[in-house]
C-alpha positions in Angstrom: 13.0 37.2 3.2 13.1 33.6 4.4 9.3 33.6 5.2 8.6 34.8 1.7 10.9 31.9 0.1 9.1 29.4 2.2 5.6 31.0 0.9 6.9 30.7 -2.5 7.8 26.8 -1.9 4.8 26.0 -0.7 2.6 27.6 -3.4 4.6 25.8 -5.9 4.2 22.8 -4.2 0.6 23.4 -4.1 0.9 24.1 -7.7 3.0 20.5 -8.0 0.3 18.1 -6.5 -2.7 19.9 -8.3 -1.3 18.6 -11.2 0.3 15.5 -10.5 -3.7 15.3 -9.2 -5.2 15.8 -12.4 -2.7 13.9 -14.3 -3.5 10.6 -11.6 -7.2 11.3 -12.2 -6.6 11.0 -15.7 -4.5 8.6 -16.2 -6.9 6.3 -14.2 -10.1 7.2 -16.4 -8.6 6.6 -19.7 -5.6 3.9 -19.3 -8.3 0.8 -19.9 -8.2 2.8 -23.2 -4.8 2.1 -24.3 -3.7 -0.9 -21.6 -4.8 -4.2 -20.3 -7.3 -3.6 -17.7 -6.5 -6.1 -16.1 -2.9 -5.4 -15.8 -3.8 -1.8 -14.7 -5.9 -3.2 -11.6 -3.0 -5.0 -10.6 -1.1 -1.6 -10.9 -3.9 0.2 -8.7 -3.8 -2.2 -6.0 0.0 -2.0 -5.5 0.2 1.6 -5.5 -2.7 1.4 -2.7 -0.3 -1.1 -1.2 2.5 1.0 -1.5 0.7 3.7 -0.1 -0.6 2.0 2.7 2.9 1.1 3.5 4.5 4.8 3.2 1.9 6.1 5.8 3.4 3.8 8.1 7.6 4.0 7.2 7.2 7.9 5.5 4.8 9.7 7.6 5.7 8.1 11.0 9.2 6.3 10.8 8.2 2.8 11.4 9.9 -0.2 9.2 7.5 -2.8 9.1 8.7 -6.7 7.8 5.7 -7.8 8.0 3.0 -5.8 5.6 2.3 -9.2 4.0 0.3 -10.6 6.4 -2.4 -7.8 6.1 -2.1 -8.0 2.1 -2.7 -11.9 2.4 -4.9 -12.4 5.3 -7.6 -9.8 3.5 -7.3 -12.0 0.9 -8.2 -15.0 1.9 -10.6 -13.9 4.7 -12.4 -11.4 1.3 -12.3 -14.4 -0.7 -13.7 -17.2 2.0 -16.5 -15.1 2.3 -17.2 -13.9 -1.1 -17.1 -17.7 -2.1 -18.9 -19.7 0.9 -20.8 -17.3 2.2 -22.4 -15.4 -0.2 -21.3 -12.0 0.4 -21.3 -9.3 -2.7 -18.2 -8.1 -3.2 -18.1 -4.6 -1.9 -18.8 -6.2 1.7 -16.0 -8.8 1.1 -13.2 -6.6 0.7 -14.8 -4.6 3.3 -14.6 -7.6 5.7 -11.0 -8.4 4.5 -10.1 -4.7 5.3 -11.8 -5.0 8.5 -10.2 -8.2 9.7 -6.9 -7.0 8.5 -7.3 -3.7 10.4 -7.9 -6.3 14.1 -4.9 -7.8 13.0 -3.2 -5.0 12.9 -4.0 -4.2 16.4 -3.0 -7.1 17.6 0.6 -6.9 16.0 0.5 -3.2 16.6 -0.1 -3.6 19.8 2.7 -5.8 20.6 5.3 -4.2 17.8 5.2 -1.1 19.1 6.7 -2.0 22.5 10.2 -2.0 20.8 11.6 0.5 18.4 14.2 0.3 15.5 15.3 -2.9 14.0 13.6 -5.0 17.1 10.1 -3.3 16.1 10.9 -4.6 12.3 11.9 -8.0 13.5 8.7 -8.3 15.5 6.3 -7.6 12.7 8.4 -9.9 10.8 8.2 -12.7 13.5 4.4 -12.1 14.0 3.4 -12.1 9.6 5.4 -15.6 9.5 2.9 -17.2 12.2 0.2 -15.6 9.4 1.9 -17.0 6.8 1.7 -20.6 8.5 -1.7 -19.8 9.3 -2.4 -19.6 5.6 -0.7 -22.4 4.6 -2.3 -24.5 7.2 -6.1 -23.8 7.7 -8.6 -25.6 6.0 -10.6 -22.9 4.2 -6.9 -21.3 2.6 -6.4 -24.0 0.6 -3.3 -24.3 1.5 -0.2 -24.9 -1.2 -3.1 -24.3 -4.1 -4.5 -21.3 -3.0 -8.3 -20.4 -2.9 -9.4 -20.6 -6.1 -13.0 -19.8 -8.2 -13.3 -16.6 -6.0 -16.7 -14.9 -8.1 -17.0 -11.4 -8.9 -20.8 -11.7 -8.5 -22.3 -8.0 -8.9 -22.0 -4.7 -7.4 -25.2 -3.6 -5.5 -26.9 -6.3 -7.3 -27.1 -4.6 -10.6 -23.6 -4.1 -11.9 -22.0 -7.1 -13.3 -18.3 -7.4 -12.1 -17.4 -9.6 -14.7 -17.3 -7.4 -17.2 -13.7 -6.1 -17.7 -14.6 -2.1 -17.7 -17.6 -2.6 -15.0 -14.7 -4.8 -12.5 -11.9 -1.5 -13.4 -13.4 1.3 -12.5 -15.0 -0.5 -9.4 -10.8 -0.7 -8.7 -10.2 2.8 -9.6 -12.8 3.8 -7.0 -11.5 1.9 -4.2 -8.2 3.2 -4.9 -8.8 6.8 -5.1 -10.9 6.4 -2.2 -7.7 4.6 -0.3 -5.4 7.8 -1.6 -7.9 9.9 -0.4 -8.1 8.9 2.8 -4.5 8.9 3.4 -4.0 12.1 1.5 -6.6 13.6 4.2 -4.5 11.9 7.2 -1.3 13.0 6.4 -2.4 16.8 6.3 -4.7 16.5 9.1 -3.6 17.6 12.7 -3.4 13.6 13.4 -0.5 13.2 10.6 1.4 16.6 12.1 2.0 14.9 15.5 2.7 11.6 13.2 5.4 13.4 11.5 6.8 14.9 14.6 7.0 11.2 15.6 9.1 10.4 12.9 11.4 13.7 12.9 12.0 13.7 16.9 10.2 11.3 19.2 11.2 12.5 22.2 10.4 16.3 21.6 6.9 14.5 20.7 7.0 13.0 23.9 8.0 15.8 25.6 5.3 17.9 24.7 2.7 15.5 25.9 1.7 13.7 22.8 0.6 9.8 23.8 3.3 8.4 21.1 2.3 4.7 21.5 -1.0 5.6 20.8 -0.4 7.6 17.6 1.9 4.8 16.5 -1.0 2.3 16.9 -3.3 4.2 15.3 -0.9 4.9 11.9 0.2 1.3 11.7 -4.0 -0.3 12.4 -4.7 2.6 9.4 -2.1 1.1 7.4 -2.9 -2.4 7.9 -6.3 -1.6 6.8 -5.5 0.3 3.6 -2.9 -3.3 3.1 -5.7 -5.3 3.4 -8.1 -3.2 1.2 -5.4 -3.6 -1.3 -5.2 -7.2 -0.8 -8.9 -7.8 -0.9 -9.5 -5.9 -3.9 -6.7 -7.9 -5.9 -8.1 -10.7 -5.0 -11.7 -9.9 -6.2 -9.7 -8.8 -9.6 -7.8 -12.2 -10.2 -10.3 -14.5 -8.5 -7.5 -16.1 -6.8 -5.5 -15.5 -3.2 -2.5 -18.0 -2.7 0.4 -18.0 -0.5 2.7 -15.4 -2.1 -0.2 -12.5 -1.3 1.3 -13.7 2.5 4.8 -14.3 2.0 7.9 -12.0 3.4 8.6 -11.3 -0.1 5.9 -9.3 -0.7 6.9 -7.2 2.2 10.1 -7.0 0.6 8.2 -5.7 -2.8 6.6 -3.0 -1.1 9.2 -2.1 0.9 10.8 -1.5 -2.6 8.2 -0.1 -4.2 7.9 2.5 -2.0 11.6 2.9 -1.5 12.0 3.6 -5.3 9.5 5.6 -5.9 10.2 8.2 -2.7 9.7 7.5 1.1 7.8 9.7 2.6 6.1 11.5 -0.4 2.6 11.4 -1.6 2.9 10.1 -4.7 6.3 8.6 -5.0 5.0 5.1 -4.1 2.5 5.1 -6.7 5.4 5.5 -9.2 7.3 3.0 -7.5 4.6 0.6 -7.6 4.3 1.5 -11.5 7.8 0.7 -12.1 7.9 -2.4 -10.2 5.0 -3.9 -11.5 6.0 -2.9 -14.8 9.1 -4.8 -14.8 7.4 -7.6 -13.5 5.1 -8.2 -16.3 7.3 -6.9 -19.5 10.1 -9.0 -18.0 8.0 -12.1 -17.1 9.4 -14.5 -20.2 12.9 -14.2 -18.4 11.9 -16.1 -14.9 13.2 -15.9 -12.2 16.2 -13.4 -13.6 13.6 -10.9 -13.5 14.0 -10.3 -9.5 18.1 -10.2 -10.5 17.1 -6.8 -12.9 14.3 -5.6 -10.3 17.4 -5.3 -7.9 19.9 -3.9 -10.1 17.2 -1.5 -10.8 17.3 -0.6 -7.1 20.5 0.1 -7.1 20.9 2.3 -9.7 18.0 4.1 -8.5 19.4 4.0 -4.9 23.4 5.7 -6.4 21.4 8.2 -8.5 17.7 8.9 -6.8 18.6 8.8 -2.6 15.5 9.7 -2.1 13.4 8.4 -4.5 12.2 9.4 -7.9 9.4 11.3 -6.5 11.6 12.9 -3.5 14.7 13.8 -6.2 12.2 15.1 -8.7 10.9 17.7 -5.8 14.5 18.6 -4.3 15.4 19.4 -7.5 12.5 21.9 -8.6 12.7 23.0 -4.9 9.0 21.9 -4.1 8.5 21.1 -0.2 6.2 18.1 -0.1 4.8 16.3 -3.3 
């Protein structure tokens, strides 16, 4: 009986993310239709920030402060040689994302000696030295940012300039970066990460290298951050200090918080709503961060786990 329930579960939650699928899919294609494209980019890159971040806390149980640093350093490093050296934009973000993913091993490398609050602290500790790092090289910019970053074209034939051309070279990136984590997370790899998060020392127990996993989820975060922060760079020609500050740890931390830890598309949503509330609320200032937290918690008293993870206790699906 219990085996056929849990068979029943998981076909509807098969059922559940085929079409939250298609409606994603959709949604992408046409919302230049009916939305600002450039808003929408912004939208795309935060939910591939988001779910960048969710591999790491959701999918393996590691808080990191310090998300930021890969987010900001892609940018600058994407847009540095985008603008002095010539690169076409597909190979900038690409370096971005690559140099993002070293940095990630090197704070990986050294975060994961600790667990718990010291492992957050760490990361938090290490993407503040980034942070003065970007305020104080040469090539940043420093308190103005680096500025005049060209689109140029994509393979030399497609002009990025143009709004449609630049959003669905976005969309691509971002469906590529959801892809690739959808694949991880229900690959053998994303099993043991999962065991990880539920019981580490069972994991341990049964021979699994743990440090090694953990390494490997947070230098495939750090990546995907820096894709994220590479592309959104590309889109608004501009990286500045706030693409590296602790507060935009904080943001993703609450985006993906909000929209449900530990789902697959729950930080998309979060991102969505976030964002969202950003720019309708804009003309209000800095009171804007004051409804962005009541927002949390409200959702926080009535959506514990997320508006993604309520949504699937309460139609009884087992992952969406």
């Amino acid at each position: 009986m219990g085996e056929r329930v849990s068979m029943e579960t998981g076909k509807r939650s098969q059922i559940a993310q085929g079409i939250l699928w298609a409606i994603l899919i959709v949604s992408v294609l046409i919302a230049p239709m009916f939305l600002y494209p450039i808003f929408v980019m912004q939208l795309l890159c935060f939910a591939l920030f988001a779910l960048a971040f969710n591999l790491l806390i959701g999918f393996t149980g590691l808080l990191s402060f310090g998300h930021a640093a890969f987010f900001g350093s892609a940018a600058y490093i994407a847009g540095h040689v985008i603008k002095m050296w010539g690169f076409p934009p597909l190979l900038g973000i690409l370096a971005g994302a690559l140099v993002s993913g070293a940095l990630g091993l090197v704070i990986g490398s050294l975060a994961i000696r600790r667990q718990g609050i010291y492992f957050a602290m760490i990361t938090l500790a290490l993407a503040q030295i980034v942070f003065f790092l970007a305020l104080q090289l040469p090539f940043t910019g420093g308190e103005n940012g680096l500025q005049g970053i060209p689109r140029g074209y994509l393979f030399g034939l497609i002009d990025l300039n143009q709004p449609l051309a630049m959003y669905y070279f976005v969309a691509a990136i971002f469906i590529a970066g959801f892809l690739m984590i959808f694949r991880v997370i229900h690959s053998p790899f994303g099993q043991v990460l999962q065991a990880i998060r539920e019981n580490e020392p069972r994991a341990l127990s049964l021979g699994y290298n743990v440090n090694r996993f953990k390494l490997i989820a947070f230098v495939i975060s750090a990546t995907l951050a820096g894709l994220a922060g590479a592309t959104k760079a590309v889109v608004f020609q501009f990286a500045s200090l706030t693409d590296a500050h602790w507060q935009m740890s904080g943001e993703v931390i609450l985006m993906t918080l909000l929209g449900g830890m530990g789902t697959i598309f729950g930080p998309i949503v979060g991102a969505v709503v976030i964002v969202t509330l950003q720019h309708e609320l804009s003309s209000i200032g800095s009171w804007v961060q004051v409804v962005i937290g009541a927002t949390f918690v409200v959702a926080v008293l009535l959506f514990r786990r997320g508006i993604i993870g309520e949504l699937a206790r309460a139609l009884k699906l087992s992952s969406v």
